[in-house]
Chimera marker file (.cmm) of the C-alpha trace (Angstrom):
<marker_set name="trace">
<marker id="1" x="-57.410" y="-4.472" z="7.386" r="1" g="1" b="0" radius="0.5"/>
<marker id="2" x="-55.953" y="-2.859" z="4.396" r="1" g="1" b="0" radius="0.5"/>
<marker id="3" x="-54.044" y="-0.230" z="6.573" r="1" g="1" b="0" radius="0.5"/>
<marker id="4" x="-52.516" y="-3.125" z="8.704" r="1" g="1" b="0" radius="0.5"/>
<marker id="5" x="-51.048" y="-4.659" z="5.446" r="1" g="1" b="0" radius="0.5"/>
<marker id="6" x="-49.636" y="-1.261" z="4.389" r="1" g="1" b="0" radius="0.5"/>
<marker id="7" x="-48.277" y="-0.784" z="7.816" r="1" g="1" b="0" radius="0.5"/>
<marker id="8" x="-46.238" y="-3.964" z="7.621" r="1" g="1" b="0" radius="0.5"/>
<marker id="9" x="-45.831" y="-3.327" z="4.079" r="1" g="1" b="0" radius="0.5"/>
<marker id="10" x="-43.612" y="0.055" z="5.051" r="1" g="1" b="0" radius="0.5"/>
<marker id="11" x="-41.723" y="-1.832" z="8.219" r="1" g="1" b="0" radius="0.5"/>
<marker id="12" x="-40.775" y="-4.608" z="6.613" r="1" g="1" b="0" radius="0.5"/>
<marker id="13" x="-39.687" y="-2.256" z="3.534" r="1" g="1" b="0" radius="0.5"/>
<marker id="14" x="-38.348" y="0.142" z="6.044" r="1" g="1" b="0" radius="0.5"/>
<marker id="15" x="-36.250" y="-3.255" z="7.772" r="1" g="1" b="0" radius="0.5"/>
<marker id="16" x="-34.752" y="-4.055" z="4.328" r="1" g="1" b="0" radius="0.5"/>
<marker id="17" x="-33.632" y="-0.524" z="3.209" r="1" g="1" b="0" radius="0.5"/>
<marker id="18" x="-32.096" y="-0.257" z="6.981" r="1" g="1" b="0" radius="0.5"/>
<marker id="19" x="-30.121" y="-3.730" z="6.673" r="1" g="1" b="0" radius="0.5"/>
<marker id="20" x="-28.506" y="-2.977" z="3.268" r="1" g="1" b="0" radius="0.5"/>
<marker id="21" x="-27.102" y="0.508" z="4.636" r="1" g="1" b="0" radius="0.5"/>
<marker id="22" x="-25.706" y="-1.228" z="7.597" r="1" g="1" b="0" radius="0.5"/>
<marker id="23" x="-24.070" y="-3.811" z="5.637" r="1" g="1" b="0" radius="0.5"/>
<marker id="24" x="-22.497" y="-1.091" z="3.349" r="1" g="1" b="0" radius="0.5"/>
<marker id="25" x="-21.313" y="0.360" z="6.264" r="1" g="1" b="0" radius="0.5"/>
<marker id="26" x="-19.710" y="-3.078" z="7.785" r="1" g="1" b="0" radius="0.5"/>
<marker id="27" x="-18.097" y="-3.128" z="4.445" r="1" g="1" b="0" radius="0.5"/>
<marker id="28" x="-16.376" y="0.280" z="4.251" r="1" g="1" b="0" radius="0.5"/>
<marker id="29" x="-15.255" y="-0.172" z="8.123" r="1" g="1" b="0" radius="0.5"/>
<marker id="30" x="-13.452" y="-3.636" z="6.365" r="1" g="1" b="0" radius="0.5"/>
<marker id="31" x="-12.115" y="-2.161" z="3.855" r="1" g="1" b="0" radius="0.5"/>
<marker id="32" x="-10.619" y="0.524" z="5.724" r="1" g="1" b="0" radius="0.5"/>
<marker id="33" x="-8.754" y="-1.511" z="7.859" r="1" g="1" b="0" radius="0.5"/>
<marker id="34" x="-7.519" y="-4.084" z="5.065" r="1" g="1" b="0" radius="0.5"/>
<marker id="35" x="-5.646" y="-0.707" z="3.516" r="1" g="1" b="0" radius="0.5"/>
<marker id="36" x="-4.162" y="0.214" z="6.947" r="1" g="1" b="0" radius="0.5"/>
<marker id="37" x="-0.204" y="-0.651" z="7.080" r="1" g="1" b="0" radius="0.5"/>
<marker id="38" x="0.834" y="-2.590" z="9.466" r="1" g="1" b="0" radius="0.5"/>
<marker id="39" x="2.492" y="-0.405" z="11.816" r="1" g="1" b="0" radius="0.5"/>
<marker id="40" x="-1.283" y="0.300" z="12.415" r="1" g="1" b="0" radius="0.5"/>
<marker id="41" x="-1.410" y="-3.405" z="13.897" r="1" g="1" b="0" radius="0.5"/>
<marker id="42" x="-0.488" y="-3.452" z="17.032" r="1" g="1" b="0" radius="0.5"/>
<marker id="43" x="1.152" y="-6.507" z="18.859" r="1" g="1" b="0" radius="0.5"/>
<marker id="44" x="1.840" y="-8.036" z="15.276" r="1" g="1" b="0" radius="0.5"/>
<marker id="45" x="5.629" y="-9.166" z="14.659" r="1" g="1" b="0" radius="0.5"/>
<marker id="46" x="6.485" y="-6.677" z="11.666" r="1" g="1" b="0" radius="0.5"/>
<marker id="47" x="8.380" y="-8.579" z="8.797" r="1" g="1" b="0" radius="0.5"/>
<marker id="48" x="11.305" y="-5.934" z="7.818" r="1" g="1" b="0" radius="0.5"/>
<marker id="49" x="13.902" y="-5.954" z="4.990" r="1" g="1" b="0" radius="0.5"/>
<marker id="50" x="16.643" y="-3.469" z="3.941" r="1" g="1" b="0" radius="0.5"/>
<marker id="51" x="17.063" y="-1.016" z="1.254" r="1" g="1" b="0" radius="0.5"/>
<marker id="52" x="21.080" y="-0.144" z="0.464" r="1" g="1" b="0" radius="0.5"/>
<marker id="53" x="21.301" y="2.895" z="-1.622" r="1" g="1" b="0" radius="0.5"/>
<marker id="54" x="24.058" y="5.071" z="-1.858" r="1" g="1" b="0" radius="0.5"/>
<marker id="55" x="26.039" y="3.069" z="0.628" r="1" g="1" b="0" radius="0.5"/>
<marker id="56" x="23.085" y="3.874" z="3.540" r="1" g="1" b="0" radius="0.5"/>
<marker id="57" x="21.235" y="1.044" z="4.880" r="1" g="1" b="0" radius="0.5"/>
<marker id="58" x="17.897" y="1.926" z="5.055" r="1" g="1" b="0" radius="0.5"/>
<marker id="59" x="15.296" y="-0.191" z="7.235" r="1" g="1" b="0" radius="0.5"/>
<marker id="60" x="11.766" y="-1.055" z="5.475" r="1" g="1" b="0" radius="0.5"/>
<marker id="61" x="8.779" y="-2.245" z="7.614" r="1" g="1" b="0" radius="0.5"/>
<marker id="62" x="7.084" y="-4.168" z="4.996" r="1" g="1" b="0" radius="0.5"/>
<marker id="63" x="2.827" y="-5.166" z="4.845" r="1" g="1" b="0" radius="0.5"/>
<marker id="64" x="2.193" y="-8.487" z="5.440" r="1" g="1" b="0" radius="0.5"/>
<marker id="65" x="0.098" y="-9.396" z="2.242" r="1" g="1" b="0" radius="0.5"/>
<marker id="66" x="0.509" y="-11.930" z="-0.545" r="1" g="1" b="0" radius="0.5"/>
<marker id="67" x="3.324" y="-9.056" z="-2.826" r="1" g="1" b="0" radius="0.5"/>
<marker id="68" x="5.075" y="-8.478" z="0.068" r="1" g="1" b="0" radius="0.5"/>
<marker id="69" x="5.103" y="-12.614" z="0.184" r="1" g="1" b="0" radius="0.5"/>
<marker id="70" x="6.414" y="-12.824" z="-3.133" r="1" g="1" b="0" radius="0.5"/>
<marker id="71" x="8.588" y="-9.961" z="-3.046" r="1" g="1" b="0" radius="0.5"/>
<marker id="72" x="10.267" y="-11.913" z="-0.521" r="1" g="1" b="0" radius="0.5"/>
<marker id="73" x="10.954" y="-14.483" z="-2.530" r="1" g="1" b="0" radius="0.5"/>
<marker id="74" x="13.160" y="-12.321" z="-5.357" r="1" g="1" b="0" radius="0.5"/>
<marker id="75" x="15.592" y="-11.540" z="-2.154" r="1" g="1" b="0" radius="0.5"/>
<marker id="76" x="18.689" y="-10.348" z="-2.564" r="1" g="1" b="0" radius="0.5"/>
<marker id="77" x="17.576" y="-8.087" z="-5.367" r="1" g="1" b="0" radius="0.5"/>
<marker id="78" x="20.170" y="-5.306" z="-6.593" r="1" g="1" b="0" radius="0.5"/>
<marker id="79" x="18.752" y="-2.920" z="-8.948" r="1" g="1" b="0" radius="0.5"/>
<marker id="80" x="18.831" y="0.045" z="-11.008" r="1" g="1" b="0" radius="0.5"/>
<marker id="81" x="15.973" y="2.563" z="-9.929" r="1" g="1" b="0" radius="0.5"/>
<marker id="82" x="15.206" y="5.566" z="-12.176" r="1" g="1" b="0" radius="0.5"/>
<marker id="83" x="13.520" y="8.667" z="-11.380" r="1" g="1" b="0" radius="0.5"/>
<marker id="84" x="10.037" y="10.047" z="-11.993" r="1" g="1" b="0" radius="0.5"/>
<marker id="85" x="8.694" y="13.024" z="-11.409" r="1" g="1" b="0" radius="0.5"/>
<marker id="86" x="10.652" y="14.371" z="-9.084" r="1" g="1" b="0" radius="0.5"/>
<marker id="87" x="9.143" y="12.322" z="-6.142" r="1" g="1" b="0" radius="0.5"/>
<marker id="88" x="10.194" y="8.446" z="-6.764" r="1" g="1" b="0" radius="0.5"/>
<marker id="89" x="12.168" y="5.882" z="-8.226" r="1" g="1" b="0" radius="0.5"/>
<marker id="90" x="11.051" y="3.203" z="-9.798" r="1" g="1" b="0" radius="0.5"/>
<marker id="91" x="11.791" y="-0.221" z="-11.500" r="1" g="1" b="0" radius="0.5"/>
<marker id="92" x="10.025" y="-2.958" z="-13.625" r="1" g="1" b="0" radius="0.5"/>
<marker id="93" x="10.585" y="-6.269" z="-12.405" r="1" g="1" b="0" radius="0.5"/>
<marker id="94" x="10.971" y="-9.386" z="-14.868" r="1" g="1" b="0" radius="0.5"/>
<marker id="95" x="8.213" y="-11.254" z="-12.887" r="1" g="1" b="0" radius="0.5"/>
<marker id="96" x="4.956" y="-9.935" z="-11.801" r="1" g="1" b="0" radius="0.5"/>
<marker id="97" x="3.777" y="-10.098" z="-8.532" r="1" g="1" b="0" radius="0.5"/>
<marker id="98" x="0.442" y="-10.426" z="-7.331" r="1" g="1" b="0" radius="0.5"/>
<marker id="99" x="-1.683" y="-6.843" z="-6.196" r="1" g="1" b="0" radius="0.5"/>
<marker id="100" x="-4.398" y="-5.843" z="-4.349" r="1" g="1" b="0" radius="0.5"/>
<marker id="101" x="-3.764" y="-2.357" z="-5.470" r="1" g="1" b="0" radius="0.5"/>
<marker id="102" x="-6.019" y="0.850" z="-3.583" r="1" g="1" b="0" radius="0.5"/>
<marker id="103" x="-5.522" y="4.623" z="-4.018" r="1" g="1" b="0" radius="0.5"/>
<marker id="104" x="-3.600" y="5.425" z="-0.895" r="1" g="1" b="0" radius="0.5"/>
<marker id="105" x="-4.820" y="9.533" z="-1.903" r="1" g="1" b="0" radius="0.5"/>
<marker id="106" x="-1.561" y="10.770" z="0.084" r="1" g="1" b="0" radius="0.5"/>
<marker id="107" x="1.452" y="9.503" z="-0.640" r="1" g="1" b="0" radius="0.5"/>
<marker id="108" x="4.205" y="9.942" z="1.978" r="1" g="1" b="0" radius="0.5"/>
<marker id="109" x="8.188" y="10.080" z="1.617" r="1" g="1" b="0" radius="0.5"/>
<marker id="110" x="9.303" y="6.556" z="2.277" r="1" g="1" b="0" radius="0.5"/>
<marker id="111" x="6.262" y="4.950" z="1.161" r="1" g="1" b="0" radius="0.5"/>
<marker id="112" x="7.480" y="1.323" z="-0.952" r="1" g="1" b="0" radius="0.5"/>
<marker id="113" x="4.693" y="0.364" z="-3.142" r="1" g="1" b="0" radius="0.5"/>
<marker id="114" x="3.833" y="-1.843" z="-6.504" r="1" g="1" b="0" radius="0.5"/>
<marker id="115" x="2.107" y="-0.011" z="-9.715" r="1" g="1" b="0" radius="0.5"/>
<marker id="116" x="0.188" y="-2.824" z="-11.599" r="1" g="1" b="0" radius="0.5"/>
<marker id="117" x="1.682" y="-5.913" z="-11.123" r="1" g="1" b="0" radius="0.5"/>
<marker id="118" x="5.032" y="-5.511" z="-11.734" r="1" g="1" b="0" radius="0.5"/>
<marker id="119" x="6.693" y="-1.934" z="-11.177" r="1" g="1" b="0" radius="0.5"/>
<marker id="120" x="8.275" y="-1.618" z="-7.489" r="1" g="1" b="0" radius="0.5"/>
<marker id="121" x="8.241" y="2.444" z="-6.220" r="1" g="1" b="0" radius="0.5"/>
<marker id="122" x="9.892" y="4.097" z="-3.441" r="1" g="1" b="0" radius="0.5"/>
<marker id="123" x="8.739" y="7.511" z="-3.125" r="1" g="1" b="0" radius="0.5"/>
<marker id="124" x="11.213" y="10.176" z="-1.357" r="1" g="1" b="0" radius="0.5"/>
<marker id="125" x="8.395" y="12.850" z="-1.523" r="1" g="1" b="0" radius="0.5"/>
<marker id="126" x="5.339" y="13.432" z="-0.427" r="1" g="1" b="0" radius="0.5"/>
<marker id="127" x="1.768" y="14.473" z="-2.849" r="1" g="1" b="0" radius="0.5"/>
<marker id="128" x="-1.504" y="13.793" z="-3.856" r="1" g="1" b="0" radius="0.5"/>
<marker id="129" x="-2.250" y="10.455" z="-5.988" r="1" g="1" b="0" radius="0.5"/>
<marker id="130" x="-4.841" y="9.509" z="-8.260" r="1" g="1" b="0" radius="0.5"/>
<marker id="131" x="-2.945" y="6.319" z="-8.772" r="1" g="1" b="0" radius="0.5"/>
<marker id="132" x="-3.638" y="3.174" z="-7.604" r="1" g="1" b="0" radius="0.5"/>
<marker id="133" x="-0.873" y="0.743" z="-5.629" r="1" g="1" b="0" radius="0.5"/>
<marker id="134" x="-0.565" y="-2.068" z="-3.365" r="1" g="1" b="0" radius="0.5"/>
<marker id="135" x="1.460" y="-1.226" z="-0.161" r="1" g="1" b="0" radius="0.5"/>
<marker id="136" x="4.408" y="-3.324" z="0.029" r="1" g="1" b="0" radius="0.5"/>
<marker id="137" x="5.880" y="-1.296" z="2.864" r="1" g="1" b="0" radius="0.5"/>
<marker id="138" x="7.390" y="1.965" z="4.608" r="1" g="1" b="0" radius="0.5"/>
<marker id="139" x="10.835" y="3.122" z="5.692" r="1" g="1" b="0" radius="0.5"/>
<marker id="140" x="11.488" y="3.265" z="8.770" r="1" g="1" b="0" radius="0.5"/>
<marker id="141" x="14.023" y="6.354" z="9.177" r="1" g="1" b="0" radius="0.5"/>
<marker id="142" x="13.575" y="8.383" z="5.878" r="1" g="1" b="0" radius="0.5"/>
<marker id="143" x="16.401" y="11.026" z="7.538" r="1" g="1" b="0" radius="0.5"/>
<marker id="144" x="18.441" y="11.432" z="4.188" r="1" g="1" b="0" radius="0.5"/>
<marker id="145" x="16.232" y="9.888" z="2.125" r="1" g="1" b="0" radius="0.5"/>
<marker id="146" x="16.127" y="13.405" z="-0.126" r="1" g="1" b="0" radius="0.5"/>
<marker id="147" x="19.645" y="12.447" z="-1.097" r="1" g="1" b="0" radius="0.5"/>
<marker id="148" x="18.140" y="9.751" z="-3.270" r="1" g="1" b="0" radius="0.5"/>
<marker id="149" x="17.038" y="12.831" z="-5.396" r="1" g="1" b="0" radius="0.5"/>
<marker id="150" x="20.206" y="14.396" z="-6.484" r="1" g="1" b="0" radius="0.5"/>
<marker id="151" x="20.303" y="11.874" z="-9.060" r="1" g="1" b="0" radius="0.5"/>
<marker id="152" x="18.511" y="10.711" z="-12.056" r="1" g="1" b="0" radius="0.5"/>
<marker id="153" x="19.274" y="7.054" z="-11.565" r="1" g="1" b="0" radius="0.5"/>
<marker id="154" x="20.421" y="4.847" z="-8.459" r="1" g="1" b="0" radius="0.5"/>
<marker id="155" x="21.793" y="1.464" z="-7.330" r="1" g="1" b="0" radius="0.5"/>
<marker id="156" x="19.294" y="-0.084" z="-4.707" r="1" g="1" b="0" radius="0.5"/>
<marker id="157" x="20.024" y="-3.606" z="-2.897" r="1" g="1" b="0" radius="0.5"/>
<marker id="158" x="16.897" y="-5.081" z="-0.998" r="1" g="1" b="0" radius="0.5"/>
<marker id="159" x="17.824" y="-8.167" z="1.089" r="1" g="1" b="0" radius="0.5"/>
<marker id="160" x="16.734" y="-10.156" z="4.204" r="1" g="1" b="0" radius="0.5"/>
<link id1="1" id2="2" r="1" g="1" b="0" radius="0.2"/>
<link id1="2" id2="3" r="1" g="1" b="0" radius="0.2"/>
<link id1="3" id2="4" r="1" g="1" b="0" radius="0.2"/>
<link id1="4" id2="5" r="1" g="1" b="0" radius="0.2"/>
<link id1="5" id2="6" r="1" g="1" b="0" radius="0.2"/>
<link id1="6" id2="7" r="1" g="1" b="0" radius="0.2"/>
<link id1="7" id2="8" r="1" g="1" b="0" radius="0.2"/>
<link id1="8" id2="9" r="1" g="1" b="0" radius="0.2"/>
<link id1="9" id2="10" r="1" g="1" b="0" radius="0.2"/>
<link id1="10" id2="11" r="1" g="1" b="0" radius="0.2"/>
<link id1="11" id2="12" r="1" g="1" b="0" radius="0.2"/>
<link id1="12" id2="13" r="1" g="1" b="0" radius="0.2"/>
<link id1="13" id2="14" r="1" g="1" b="0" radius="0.2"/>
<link id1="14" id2="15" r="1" g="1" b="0" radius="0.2"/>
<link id1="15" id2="16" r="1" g="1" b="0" radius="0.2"/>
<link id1="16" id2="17" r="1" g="1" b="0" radius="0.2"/>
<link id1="17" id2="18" r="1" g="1" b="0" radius="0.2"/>
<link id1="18" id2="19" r="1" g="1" b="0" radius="0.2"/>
<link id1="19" id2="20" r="1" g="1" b="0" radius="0.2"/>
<link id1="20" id2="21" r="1" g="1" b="0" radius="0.2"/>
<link id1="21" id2="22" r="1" g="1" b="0" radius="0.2"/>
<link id1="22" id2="23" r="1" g="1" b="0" radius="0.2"/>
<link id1="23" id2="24" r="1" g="1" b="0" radius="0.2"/>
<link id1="24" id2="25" r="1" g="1" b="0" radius="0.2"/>
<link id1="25" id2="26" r="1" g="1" b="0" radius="0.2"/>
<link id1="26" id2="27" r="1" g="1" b="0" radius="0.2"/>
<link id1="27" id2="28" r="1" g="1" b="0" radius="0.2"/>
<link id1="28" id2="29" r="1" g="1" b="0" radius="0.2"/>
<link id1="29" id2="30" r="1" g="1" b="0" radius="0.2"/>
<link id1="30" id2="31" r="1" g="1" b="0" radius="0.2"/>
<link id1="31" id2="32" r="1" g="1" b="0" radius="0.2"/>
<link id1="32" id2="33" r="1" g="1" b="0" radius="0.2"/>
<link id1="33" id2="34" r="1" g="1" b="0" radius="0.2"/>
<link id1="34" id2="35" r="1" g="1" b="0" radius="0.2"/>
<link id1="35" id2="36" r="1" g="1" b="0" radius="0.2"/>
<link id1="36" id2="37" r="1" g="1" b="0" radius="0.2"/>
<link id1="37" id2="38" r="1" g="1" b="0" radius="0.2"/>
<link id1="38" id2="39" r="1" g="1" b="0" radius="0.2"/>
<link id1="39" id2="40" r="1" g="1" b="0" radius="0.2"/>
<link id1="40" id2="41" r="1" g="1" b="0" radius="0.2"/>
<link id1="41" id2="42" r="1" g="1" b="0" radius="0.2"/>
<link id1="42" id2="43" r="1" g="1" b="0" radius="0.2"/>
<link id1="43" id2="44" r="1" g="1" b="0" radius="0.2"/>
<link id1="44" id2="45" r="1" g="1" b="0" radius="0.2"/>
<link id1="45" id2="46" r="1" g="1" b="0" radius="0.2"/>
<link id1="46" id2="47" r="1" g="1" b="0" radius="0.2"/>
<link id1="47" id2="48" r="1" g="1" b="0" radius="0.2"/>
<link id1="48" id2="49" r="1" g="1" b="0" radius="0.2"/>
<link id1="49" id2="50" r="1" g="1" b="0" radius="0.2"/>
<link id1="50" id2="51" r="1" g="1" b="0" radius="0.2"/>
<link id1="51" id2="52" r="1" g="1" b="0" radius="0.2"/>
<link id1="52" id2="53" r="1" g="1" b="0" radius="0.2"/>
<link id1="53" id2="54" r="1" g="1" b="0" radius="0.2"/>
<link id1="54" id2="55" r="1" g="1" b="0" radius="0.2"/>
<link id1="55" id2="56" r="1" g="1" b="0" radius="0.2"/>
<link id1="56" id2="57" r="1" g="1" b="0" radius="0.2"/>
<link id1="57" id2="58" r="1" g="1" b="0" radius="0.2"/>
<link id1="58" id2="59" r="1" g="1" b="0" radius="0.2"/>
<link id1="59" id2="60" r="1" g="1" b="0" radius="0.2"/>
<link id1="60" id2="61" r="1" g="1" b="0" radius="0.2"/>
<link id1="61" id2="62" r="1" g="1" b="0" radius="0.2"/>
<link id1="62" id2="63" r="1" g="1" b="0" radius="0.2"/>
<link id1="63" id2="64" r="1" g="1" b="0" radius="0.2"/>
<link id1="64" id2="65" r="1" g="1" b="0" radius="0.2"/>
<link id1="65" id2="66" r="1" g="1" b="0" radius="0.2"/>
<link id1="66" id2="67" r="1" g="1" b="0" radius="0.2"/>
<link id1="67" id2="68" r="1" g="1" b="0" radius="0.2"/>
<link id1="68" id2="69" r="1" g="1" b="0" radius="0.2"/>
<link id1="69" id2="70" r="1" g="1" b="0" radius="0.2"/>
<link id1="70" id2="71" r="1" g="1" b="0" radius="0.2"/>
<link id1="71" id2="72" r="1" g="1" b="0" radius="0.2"/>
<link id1="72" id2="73" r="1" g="1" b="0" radius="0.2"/>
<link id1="73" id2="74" r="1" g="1" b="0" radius="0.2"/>
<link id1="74" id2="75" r="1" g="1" b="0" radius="0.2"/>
<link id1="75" id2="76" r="1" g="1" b="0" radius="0.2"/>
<link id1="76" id2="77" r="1" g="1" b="0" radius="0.2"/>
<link id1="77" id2="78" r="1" g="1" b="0" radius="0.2"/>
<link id1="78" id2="79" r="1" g="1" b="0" radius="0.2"/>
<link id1="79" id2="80" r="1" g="1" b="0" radius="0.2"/>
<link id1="80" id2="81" r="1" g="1" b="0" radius="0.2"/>
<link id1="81" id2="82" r="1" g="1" b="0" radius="0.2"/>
<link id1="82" id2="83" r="1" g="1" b="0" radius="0.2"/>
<link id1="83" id2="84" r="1" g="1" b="0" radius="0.2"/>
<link id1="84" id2="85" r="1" g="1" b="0" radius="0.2"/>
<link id1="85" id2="86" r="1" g="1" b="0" radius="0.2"/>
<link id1="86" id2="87" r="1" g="1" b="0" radius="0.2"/>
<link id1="87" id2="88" r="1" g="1" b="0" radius="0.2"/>
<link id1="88" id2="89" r="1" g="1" b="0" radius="0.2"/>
<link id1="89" id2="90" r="1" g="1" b="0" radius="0.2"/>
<link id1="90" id2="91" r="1" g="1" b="0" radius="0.2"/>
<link id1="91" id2="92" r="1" g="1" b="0" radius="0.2"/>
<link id1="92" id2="93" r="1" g="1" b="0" radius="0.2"/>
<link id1="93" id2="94" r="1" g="1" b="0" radius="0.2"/>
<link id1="94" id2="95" r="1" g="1" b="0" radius="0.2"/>
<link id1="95" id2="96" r="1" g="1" b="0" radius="0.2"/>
<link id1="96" id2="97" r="1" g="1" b="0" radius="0.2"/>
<link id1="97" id2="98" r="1" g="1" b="0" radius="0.2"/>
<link id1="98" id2="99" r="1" g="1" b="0" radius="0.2"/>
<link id1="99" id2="100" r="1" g="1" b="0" radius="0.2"/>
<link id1="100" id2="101" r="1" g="1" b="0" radius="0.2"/>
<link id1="101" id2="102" r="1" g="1" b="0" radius="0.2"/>
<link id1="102" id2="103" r="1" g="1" b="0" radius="0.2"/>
<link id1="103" id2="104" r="1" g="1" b="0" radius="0.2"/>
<link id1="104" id2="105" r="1" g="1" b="0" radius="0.2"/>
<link id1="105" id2="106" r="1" g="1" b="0" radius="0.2"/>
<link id1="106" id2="107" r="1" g="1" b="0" radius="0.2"/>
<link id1="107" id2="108" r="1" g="1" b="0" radius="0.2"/>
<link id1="108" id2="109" r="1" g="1" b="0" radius="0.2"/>
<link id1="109" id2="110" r="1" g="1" b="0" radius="0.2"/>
<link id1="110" id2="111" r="1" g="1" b="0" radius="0.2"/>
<link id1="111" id2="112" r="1" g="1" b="0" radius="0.2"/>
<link id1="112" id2="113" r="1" g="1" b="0" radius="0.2"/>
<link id1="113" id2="114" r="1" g="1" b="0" radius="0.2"/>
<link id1="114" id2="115" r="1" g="1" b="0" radius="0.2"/>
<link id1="115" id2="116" r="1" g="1" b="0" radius="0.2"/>
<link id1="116" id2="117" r="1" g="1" b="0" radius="0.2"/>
<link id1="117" id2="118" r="1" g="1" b="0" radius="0.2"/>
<link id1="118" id2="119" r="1" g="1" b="0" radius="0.2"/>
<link id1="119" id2="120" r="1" g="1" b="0" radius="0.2"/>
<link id1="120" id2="121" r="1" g="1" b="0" radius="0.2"/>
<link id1="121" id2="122" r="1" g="1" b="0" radius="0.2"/>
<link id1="122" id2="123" r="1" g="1" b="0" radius="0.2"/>
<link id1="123" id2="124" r="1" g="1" b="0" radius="0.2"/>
<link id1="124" id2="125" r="1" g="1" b="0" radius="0.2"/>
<link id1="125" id2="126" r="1" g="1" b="0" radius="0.2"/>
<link id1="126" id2="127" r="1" g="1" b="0" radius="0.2"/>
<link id1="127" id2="128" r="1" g="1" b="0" radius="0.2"/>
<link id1="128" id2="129" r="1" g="1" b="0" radius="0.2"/>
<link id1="129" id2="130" r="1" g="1" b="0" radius="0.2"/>
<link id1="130" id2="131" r="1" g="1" b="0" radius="0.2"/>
<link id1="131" id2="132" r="1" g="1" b="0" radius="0.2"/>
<link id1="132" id2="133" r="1" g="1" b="0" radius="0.2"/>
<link id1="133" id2="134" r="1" g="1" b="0" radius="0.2"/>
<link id1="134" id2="135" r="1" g="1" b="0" radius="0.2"/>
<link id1="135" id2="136" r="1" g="1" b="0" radius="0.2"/>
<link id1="136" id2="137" r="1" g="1" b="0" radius="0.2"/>
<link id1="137" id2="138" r="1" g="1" b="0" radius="0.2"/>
<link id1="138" id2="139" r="1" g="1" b="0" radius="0.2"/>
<link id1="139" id2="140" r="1" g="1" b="0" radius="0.2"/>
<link id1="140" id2="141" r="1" g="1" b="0" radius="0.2"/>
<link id1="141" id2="142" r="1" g="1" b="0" radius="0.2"/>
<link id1="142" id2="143" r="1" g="1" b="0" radius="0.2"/>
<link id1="143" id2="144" r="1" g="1" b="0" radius="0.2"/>
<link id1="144" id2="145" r="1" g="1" b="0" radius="0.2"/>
<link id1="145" id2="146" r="1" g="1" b="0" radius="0.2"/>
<link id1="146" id2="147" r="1" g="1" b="0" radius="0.2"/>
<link id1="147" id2="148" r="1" g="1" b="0" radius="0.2"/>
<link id1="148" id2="149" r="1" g="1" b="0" radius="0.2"/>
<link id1="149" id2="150" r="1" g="1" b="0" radius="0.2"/>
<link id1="150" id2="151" r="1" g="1" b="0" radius="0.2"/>
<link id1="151" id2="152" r="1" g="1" b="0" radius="0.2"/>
<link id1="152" id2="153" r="1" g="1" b="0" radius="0.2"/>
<link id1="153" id2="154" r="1" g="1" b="0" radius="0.2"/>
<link id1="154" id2="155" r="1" g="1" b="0" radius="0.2"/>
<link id1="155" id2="156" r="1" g="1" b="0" radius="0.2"/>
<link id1="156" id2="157" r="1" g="1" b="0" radius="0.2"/>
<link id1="157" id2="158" r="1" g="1" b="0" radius="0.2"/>
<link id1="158" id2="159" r="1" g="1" b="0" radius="0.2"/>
<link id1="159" id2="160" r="1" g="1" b="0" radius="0.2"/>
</marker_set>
């Protein structure tokens, strides 16, 4: 009798400890895909915008997410961007917008992101990140982009 109850004591244990790793796993699998961009989603109409700088219109395949959304909304936008670290130019907007910021790990050239809620990046090169940043989009065609290099500071235009 006693080894019954300890039998069902250690399956139903067993059933718990099983259902909580599963779940965990369900949960990485969704966040995965919530941090994929959306060139990822197939069949989905991609929202785009452009990027002028330097005179070249650049294409950007933008995330469809809530700061993309609002980002939107500050269109036309022409801007001073200044450089960082050799790899990006940013800007702090006067508004914030809202994040869902992740570690993307790699960043790529082309990549257009937000840093906290309020600092738009577009990144020309690529390296490793311990930062955190909520995907607003990509580039489509980043032929050229290097050019955006050469200088310390640059005049972008983002419109619909």
């Amino acid at each position: 009798m006693i080894q019954d109850i300890f039998k069902s004591f250690i399956v139903l244990g067993s059933c718990f400890l099983l259902s909580g790793c599963m779940q965990n796993q369900v949960n990485q699998d969704l966040n995965v895909e919530e941090n994929q961009p959306e060139e990822f989603n197939e069949g989905v109409e991609q929202m785009m915008i452009t990027a002028t700088i330097n005179e070249i219109e650049y294409e950007i395949i933008l995330e469809d997410n809530n700061t993309t959304r609002a980002f939107i909304d500050l269109l036309p936008l022409t801007i001073q961007m200044d450089d960082l670290n050799n790899n990006e130019k940013y800007f702090y907007l006067d508004a914030a917008l809202p994040s869902d910021s992740y570690n993307p790990e790699t960043i790529q050239p082309g990549d257009f992101m937000l840093y906290g809620n309020n600092c738009i990046v577009l990144f020309y090169k690529s390296f490793q990140s311990n930062f955190s940043y909520t995907k607003l989009g990509t580039i489509k065609n980043t032929d050229g982009l290097q050019v955006i290099a050469a200088s310390t500071s640059i005049e972008v235009t983002f419109a619909k």
